[in-house]
MDAnalysis code that builds the backbone (N, CA, C; Angstrom):
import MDAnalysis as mda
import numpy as np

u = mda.Universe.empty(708, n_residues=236, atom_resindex=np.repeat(np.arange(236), 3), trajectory=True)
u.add_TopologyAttr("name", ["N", "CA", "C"] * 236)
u.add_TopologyAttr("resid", np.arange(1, 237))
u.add_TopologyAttr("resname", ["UNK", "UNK", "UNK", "UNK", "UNK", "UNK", "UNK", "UNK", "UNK", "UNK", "UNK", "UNK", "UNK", "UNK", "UNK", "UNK", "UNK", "UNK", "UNK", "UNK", "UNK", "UNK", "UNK", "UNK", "UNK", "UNK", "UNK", "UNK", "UNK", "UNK", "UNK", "UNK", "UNK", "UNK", "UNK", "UNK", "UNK", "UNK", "UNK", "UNK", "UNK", "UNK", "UNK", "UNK", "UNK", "UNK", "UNK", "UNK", "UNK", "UNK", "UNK", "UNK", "UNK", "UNK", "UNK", "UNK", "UNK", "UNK", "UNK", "UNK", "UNK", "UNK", "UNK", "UNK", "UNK", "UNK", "UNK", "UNK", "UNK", "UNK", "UNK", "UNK", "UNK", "UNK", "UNK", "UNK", "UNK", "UNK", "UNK", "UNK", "UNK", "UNK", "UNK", "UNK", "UNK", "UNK", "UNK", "UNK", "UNK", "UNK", "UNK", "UNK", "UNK", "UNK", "UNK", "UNK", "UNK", "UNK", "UNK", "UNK", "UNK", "UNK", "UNK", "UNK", "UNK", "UNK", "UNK", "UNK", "UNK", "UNK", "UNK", "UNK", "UNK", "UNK", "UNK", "UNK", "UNK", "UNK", "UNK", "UNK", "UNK", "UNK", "UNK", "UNK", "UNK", "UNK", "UNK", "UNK", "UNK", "UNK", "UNK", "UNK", "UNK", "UNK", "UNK", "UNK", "UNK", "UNK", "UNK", "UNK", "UNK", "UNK", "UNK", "UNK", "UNK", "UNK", "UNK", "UNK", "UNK", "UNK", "UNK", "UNK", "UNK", "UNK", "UNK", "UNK", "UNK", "UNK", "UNK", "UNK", "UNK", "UNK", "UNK", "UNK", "UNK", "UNK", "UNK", "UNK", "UNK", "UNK", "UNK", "UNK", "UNK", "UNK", "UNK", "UNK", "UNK", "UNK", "UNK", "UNK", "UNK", "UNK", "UNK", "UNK", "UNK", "UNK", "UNK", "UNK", "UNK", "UNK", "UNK", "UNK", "UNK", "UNK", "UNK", "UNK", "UNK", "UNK", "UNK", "UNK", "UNK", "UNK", "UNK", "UNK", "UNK", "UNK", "UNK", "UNK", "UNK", "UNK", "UNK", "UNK", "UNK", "UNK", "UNK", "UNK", "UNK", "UNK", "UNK", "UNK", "UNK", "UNK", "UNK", "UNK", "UNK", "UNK", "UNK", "UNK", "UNK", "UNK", "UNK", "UNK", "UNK", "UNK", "UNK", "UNK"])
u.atoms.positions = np.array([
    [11.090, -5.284, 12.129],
    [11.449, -5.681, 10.770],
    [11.769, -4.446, 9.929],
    [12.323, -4.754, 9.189],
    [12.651, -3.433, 7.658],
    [11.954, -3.538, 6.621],
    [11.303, -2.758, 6.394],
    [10.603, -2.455, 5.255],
    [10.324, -0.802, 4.629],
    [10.407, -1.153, 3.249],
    [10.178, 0.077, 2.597],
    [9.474, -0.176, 0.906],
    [9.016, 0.081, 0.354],
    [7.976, 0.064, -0.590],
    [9.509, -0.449, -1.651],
    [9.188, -1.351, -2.535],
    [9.962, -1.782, -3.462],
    [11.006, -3.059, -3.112],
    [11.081, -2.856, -1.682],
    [12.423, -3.724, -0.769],
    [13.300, -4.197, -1.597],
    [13.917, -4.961, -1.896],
    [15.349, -5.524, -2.297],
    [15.567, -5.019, -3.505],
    [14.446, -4.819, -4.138],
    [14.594, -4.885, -5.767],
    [14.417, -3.722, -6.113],
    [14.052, -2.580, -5.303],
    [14.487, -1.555, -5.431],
    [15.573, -0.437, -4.928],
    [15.997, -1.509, -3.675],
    [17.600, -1.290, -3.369],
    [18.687, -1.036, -4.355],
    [18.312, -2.652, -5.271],
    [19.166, -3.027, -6.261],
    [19.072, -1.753, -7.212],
    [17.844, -1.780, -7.728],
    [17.629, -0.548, -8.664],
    [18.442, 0.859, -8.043],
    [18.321, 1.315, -7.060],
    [18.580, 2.417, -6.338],
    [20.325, 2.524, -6.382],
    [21.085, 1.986, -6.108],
    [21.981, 1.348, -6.189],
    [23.155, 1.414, -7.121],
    [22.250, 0.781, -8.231],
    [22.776, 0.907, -9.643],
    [22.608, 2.105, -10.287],
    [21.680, 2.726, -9.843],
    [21.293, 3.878, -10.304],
    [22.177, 5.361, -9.815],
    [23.403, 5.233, -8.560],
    [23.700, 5.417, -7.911],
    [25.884, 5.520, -7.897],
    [25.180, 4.336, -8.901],
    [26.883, 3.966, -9.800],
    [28.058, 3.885, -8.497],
    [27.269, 3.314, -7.098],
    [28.584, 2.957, -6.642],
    [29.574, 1.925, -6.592],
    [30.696, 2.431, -6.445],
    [31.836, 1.874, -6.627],
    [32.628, 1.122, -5.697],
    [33.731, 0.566, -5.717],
    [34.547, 0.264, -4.409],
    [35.517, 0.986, -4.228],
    [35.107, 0.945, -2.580],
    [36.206, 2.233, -2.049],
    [35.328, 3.379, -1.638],
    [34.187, 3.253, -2.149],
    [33.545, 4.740, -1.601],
    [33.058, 4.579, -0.577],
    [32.798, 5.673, 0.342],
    [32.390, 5.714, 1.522],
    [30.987, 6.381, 1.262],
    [30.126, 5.470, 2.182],
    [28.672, 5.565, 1.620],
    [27.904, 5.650, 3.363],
    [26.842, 6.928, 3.380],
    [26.370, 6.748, 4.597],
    [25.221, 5.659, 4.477],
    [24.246, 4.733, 5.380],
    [23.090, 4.528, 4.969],
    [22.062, 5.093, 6.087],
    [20.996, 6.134, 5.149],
    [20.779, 6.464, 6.622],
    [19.352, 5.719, 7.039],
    [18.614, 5.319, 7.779],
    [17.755, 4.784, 8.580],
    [17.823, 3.325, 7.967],
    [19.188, 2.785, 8.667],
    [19.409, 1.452, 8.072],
    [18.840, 0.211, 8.640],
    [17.795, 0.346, 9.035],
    [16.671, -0.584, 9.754],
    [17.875, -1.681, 10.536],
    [17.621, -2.995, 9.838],
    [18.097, -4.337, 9.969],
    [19.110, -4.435, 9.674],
    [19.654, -3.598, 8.674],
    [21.219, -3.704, 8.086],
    [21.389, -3.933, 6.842],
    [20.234, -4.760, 6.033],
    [20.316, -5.511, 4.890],
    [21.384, -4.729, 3.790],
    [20.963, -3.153, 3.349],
    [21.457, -2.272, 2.646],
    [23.376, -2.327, 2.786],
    [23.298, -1.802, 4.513],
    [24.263, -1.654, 4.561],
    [25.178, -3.154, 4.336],
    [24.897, -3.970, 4.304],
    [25.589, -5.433, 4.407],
    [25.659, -5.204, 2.871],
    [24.901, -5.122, 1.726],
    [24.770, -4.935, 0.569],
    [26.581, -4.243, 0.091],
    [26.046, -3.027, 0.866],
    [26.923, -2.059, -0.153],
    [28.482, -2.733, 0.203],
    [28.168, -3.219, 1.214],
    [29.657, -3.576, 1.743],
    [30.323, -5.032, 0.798],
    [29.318, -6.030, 0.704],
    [29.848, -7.462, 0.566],
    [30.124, -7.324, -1.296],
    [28.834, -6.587, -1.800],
    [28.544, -6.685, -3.067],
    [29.331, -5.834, -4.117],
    [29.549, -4.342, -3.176],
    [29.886, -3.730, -3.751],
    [31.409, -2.702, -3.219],
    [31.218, -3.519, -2.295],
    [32.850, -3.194, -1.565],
    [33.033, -1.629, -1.265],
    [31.861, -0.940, -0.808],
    [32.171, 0.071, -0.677],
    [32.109, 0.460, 1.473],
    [33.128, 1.093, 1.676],
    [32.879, 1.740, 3.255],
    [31.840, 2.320, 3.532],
    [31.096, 1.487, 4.655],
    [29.494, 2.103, 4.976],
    [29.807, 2.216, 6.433],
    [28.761, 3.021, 6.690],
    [28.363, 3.893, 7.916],
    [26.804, 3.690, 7.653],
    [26.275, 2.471, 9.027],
    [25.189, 2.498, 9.133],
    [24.474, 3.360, 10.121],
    [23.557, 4.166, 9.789],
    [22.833, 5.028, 10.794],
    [21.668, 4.650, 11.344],
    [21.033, 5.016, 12.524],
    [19.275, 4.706, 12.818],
    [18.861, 5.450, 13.653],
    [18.056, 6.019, 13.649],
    [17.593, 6.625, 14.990],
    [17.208, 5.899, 16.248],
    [16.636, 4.835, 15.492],
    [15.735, 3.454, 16.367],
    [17.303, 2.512, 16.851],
    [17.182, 2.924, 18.471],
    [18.146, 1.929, 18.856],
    [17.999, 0.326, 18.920],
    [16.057, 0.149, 18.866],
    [16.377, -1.128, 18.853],
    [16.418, -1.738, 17.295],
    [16.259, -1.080, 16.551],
    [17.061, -1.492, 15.073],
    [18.218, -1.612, 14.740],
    [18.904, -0.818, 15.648],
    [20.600, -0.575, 15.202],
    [21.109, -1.821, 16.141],
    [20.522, -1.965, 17.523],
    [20.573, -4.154, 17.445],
    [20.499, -5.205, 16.460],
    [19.264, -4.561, 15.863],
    [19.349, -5.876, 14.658],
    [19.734, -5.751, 13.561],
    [20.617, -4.431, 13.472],
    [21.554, -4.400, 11.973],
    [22.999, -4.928, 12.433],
    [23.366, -4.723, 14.435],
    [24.728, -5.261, 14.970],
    [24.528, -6.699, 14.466],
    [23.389, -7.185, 14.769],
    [23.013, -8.769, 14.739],
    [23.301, -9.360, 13.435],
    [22.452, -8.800, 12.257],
    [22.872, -8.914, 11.062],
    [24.609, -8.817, 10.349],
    [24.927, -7.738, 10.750],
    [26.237, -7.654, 10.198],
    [27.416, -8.397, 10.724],
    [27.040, -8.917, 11.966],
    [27.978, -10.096, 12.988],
    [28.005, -11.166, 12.374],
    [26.324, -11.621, 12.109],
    [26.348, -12.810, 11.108],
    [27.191, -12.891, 10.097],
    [26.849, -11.615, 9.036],
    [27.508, -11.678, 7.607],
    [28.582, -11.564, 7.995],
    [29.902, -11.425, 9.042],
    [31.198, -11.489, 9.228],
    [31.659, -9.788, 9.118],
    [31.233, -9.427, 8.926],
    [31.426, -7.503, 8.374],
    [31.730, -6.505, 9.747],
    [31.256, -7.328, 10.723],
    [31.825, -6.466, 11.863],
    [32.733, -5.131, 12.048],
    [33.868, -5.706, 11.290],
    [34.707, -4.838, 11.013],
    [35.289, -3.871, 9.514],
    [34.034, -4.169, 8.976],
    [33.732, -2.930, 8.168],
    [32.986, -2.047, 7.585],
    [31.779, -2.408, 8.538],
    [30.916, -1.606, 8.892],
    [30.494, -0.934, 9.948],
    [30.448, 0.671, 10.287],
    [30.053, 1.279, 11.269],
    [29.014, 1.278, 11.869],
    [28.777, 1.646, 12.736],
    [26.662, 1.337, 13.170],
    [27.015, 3.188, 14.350],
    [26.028, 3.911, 13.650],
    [25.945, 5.402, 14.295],
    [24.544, 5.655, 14.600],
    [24.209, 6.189, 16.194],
    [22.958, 6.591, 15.977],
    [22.922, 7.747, 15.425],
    [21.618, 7.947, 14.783],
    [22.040, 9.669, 13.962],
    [20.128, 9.655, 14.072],
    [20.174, 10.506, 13.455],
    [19.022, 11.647, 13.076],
    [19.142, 12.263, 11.845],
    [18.920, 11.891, 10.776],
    [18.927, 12.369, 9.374],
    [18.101, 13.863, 9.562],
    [17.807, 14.580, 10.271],
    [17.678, 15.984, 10.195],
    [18.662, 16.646, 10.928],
    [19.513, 15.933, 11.569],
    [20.800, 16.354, 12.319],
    [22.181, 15.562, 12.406],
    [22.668, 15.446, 11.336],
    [23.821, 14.701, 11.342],
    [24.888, 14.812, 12.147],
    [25.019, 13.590, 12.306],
    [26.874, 13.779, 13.788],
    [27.754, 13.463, 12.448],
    [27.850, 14.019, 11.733],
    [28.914, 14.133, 10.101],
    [29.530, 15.389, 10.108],
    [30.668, 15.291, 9.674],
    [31.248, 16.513, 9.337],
    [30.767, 17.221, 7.868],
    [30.867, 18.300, 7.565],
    [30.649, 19.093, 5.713],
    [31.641, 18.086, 5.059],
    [30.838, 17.416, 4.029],
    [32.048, 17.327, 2.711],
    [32.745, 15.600, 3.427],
    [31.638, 14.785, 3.550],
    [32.160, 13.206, 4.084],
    [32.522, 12.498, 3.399],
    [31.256, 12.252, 2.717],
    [30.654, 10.916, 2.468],
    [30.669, 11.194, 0.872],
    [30.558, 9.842, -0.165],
    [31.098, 9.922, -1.607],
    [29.205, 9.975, -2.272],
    [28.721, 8.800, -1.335],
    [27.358, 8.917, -1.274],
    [26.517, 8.752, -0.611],
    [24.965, 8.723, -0.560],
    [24.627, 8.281, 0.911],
    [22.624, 8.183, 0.370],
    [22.653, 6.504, 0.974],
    [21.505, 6.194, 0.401],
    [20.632, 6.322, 1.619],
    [19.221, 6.712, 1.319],
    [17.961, 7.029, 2.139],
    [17.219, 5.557, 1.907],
    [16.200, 4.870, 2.313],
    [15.077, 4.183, 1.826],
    [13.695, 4.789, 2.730],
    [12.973, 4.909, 1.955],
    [11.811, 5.516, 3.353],
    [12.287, 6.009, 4.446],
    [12.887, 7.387, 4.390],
    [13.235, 7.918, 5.601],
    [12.980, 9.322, 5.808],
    [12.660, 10.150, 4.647],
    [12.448, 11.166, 4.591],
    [11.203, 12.145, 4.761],
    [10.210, 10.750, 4.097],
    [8.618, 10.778, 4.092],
    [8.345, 10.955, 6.136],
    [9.435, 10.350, 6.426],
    [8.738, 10.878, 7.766],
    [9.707, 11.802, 8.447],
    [10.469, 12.411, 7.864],
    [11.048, 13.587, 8.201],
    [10.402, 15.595, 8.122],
    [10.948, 16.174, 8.335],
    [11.302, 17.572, 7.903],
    [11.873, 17.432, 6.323],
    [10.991, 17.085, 5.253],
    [11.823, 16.734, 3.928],
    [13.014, 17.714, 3.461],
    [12.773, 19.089, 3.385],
    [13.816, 20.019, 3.064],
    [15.068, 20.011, 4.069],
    [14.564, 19.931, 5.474],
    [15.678, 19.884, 6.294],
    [16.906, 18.619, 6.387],
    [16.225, 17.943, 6.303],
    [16.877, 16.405, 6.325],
    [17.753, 16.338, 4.465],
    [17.390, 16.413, 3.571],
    [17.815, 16.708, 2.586],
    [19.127, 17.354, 2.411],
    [18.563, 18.404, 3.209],
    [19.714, 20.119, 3.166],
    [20.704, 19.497, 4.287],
    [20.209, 18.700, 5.649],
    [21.837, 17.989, 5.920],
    [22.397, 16.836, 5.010],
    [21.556, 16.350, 4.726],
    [22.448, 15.000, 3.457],
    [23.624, 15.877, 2.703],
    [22.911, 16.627, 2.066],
    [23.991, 17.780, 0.876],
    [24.835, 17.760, 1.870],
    [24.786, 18.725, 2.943],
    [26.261, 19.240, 3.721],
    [27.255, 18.386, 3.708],
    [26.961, 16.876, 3.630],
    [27.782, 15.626, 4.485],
    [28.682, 15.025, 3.457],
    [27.550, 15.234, 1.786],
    [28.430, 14.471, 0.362],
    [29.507, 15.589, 0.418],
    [31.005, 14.739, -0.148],
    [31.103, 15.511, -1.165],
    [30.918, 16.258, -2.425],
    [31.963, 17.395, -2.598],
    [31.225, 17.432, -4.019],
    [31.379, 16.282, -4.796],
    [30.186, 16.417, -5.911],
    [30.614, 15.442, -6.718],
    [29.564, 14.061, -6.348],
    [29.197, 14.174, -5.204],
    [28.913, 12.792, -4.099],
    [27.573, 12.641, -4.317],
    [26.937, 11.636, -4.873],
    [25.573, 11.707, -5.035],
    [24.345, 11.100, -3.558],
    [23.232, 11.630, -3.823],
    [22.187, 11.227, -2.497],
    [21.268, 10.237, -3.411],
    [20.625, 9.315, -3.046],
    [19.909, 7.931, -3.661],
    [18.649, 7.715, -2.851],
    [17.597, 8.152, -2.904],
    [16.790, 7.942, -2.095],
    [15.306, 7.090, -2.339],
    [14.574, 6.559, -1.882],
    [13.648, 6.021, -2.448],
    [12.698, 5.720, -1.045],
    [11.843, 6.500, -1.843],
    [10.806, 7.270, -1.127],
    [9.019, 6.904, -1.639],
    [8.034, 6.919, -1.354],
    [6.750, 6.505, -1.292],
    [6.187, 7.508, -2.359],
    [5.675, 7.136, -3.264],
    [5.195, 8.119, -4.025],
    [4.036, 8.178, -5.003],
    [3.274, 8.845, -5.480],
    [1.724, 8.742, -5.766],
    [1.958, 8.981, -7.354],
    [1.895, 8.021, -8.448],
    [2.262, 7.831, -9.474],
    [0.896, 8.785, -10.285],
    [-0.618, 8.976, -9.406],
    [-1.266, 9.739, -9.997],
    [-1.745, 10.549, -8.978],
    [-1.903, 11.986, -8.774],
    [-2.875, 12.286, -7.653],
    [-3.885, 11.597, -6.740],
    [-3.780, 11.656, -5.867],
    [-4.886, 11.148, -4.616],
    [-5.848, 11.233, -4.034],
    [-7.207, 10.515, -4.227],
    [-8.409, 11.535, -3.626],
    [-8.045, 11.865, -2.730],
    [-8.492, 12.536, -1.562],
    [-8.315, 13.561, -0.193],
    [-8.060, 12.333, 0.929],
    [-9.180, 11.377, 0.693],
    [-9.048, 10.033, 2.073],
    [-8.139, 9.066, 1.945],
    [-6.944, 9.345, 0.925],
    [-6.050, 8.431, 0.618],
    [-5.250, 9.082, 1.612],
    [-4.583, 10.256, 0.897],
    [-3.573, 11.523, 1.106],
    [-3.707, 11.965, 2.637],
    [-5.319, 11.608, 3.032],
    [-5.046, 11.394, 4.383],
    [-4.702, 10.370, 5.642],
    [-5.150, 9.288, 4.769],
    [-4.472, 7.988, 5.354],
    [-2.875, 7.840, 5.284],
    [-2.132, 8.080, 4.212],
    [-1.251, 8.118, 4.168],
    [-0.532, 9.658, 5.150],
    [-0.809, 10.088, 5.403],
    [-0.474, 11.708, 6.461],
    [-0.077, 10.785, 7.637],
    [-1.371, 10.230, 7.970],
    [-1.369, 9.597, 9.089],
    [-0.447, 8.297, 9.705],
    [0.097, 7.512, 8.636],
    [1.260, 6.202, 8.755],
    [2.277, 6.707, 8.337],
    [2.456, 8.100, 7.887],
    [3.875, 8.876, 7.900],
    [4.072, 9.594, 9.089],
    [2.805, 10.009, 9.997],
    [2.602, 11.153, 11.164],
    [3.333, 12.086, 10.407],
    [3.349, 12.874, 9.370],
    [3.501, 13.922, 9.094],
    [2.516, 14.296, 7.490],
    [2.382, 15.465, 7.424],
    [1.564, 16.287, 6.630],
    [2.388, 16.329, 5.357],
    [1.657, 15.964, 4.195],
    [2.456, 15.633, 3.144],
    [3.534, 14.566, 3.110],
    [3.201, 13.341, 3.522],
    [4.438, 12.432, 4.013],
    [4.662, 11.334, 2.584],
    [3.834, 11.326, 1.983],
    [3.940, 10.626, 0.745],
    [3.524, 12.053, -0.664],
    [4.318, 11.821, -1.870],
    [4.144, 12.993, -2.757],
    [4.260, 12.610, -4.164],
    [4.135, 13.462, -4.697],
    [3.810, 12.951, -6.326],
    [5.224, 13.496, -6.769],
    [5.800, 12.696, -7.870],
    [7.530, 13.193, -8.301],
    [7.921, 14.361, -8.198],
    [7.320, 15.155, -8.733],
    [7.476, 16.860, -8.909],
    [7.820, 17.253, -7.810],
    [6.658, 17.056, -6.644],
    [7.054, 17.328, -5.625],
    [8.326, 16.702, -4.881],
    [8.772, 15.369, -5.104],
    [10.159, 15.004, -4.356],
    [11.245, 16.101, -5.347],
    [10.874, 15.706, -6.290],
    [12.021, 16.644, -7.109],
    [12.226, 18.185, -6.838],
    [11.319, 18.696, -5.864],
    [10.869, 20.389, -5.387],
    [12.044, 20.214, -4.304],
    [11.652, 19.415, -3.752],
    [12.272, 18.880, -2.114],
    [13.859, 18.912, -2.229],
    [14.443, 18.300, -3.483],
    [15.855, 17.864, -3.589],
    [16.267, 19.162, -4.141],
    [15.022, 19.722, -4.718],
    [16.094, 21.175, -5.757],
    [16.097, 22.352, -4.364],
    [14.904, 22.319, -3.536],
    [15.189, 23.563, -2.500],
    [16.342, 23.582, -1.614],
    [16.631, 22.231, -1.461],
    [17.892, 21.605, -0.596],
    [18.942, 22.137, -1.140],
    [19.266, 22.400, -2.212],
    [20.494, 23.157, -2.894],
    [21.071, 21.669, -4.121],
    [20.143, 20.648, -4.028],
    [20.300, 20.144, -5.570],
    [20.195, 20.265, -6.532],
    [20.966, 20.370, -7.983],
    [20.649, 21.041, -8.863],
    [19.978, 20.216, -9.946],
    [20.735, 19.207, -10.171],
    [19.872, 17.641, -10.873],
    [19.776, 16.611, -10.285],
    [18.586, 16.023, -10.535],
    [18.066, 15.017, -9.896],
    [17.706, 14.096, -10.732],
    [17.744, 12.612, -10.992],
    [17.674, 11.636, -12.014],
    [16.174, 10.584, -10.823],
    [15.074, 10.746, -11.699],
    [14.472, 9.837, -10.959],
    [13.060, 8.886, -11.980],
    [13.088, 8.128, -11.174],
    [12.144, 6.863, -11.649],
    [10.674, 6.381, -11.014],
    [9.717, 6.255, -11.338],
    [8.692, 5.870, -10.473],
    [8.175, 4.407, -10.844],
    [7.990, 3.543, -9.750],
    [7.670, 2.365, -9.816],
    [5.936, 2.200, -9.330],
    [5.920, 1.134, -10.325],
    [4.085, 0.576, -9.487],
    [4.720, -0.686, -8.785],
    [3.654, -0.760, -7.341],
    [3.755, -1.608, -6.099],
    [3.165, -3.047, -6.987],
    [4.407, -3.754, -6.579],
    [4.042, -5.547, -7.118],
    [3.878, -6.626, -5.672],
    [3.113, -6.547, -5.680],
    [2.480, -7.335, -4.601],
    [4.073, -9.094, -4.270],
    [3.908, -8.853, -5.167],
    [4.354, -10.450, -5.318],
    [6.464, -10.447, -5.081],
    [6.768, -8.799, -5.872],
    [8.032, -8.358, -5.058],
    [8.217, -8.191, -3.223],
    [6.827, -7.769, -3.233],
    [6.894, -7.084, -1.857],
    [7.149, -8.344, -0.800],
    [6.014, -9.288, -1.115],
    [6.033, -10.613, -0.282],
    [7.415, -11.572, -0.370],
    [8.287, -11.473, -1.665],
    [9.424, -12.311, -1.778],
    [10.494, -11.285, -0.829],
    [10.543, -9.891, -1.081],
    [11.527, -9.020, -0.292],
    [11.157, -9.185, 1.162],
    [10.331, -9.275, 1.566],
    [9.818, -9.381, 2.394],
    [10.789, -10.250, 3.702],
    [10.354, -11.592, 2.726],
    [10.763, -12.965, 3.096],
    [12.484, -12.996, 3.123],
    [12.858, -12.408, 2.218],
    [14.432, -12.274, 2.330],
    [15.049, -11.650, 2.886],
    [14.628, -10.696, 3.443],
    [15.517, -9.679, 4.347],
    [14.857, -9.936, 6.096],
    [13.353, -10.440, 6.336],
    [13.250, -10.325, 7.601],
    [13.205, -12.391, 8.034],
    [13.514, -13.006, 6.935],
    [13.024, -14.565, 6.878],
    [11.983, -15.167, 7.568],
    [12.165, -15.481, 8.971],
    [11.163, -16.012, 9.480],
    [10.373, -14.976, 10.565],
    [11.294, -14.502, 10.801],
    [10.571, -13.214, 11.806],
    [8.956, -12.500, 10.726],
    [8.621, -12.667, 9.830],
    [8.263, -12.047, 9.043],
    [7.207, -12.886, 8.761],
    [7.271, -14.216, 8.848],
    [6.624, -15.097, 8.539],
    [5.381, -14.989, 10.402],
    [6.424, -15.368, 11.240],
    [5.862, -15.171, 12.678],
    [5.207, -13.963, 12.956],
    [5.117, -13.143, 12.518],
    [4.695, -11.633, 13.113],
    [3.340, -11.350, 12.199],
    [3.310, -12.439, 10.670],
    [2.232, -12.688, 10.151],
    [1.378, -13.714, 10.946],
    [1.664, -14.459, 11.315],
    [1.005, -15.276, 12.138],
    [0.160, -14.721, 13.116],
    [1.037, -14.123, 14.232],
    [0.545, -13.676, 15.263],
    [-0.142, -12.809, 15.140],
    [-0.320, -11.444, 14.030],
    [-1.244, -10.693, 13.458],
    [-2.386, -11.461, 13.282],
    [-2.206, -12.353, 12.312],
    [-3.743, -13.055, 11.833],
    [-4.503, -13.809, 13.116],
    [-3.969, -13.536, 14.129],
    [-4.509, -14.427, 15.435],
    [-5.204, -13.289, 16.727],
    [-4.573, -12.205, 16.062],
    [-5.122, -10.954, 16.986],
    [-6.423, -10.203, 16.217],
    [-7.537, -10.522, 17.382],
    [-9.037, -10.497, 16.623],
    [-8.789, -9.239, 15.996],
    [-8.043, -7.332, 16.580],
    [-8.781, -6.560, 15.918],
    [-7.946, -6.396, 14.658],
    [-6.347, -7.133, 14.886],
    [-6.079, -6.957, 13.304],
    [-6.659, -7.802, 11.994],
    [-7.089, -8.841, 12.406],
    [-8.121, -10.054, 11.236],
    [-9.063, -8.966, 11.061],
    [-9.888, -8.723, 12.481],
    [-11.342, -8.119, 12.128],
    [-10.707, -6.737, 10.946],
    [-9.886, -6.082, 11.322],
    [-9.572, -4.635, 10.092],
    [-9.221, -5.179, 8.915],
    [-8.468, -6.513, 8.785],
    [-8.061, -6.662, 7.193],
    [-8.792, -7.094, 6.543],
    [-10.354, -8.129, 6.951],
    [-11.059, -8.459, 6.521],
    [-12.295, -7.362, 6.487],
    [-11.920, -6.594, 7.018],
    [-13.305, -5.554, 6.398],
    [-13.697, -5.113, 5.481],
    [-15.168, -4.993, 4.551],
    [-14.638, -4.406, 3.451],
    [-13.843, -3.540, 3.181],
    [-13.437, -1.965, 3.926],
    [-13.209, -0.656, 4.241],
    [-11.653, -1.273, 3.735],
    [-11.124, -1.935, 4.409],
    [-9.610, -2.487, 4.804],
    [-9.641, -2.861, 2.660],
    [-10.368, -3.853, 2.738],
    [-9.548, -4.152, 1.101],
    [-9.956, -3.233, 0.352],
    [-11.151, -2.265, 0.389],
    [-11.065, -1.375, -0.554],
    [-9.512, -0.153, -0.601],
    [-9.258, -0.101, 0.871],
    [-8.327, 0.777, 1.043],
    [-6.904, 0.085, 0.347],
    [-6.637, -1.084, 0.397],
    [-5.836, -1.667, 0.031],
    [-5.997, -1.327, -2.051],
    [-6.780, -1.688, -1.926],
    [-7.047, -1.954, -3.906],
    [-6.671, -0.527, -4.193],
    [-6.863, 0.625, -2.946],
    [-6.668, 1.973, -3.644],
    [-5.420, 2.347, -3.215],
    [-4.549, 1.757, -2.479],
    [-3.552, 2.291, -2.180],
    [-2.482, 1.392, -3.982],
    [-2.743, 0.450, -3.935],
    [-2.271, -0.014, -5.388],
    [-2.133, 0.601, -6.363],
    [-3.774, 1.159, -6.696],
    [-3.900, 1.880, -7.599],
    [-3.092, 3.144, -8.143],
    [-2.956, 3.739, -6.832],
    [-2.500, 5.074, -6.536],
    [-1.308, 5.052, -6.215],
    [-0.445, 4.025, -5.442],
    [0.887, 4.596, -4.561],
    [1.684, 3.623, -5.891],
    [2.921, 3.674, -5.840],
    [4.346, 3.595, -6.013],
    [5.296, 4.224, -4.832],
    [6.859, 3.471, -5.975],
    [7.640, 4.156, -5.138],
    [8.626, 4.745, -6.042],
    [9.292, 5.834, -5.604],
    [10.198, 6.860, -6.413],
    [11.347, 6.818, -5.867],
    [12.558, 6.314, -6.877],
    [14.050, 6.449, -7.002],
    [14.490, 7.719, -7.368],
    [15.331, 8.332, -6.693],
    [15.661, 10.134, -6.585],
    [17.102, 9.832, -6.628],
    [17.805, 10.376, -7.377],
    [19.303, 10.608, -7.530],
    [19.913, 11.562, -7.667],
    [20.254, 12.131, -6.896],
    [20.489, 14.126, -6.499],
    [22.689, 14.454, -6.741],
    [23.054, 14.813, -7.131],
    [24.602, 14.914, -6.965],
    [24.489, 16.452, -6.845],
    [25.531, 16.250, -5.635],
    [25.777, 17.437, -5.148],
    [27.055, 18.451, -6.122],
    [26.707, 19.468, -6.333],
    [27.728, 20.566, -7.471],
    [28.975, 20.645, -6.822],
])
């Protein structure tokens, strides 16, 4: 399934925020299922290039975009957002969703830049800690990014986009709405999403972890603490 903190409704936000147009050529990079890329294409008529590292995702974004009829105007590339198969100077823009948090952040960044044109803005939306984190958060979260520092507080994404060779960056931080998450949820993965809840709640050690106390306290604190951050970088 696809998921990323905010899902649809912070696509939308991301997006708009992003001011694309028709006609532009837009990369998407770790385009899970497709949803995005089907987006930019139907809604907003712009040429996309879907990327993934995960081949068996880039199945279910072929799957998706066959459905929506788009076949033929949308690309599907495996890539590696720390190593682009792009030439310098591509793409008009090129949207991230949760993809960076588990990257090389500066590196992956510093190829996005190479790929816009000038002028070409990067849109990213990324996991982010609206207040500092005690230590057992910051380490839980290390750990479902597998990388060190994988979720960050604005300043820090905004460190990330300026070392990359960005010079302004336009960004926003959201608090996690439970009640977005479960409707995005439902709309982009439909029933698969519904089934994979099922079958979770039927597997003793995932019931036994969500019902633990440990499990909902961790939950009430990841609320407390996490958001997600809209980053809008244009390249000089």
């Amino acid at each position: 399934m696809t998921k990323h903190l905010g899902g649809v409704y912070a696509t939308d936000r991301l997006i708009k925020m992003c001011a694309i147009t028709p006609g532009q050529y837009v990369l998407d990079i770790g385009c899970g299922t497709g949803y995005t890329a089907c987006l930019l294409t139907k809604k907003h008529h712009a040429r996309v290039v879907a990327s993934d590292i995960n081949l068996g995702l880039l199945e279910e974004a072929k799957r998706r975009i066959s459905r929506e009829g788009l076949a033929d105007r949308i690309m599907i590339k495996e890539a590696d957002a720390q190593e682009l198969p792009f030439s310098d100077d591509t793409f008009d823009a090129v949207i991230a969703e949760s993809v960076l948090v588990f990257c090389d952040k500066v590196k992956a960044a510093s190829e996005i830049r190479r790929t816009l044109k000038t002028g070409g803005v990067f849109g990213d939306n990324e996991g982010t800690y609206r207040r500092p984190p005690p230590p057992e958060l910051a380490e839980l979260m290390a750990q479902a990014s597998q990388t060190s520092g994988g979720v960050m507080l604005e300043d820090e994404w905004r460190a990330v986009y300026q070392e990359a060779g960005f010079k302004d960056t336009l960004s926003a931080v959201y608090s996690l709405n439970s009640k977005e998450e479960f409707v995005s949820a439902l709309r982009v993965n439909g029933l698969r999403f519904i089934a994979s809840n099922v079958k979770a709640m039927f597997d003793p050690t995932v019931r036994g972890a969500l019902l633990s106390r440990s499990s909902y306290g961790a939950i009430r604190k990841t609320y407390s603490y996490m958001g997600y951050g809209l980053y809008v970088s244009r390249k000089d």
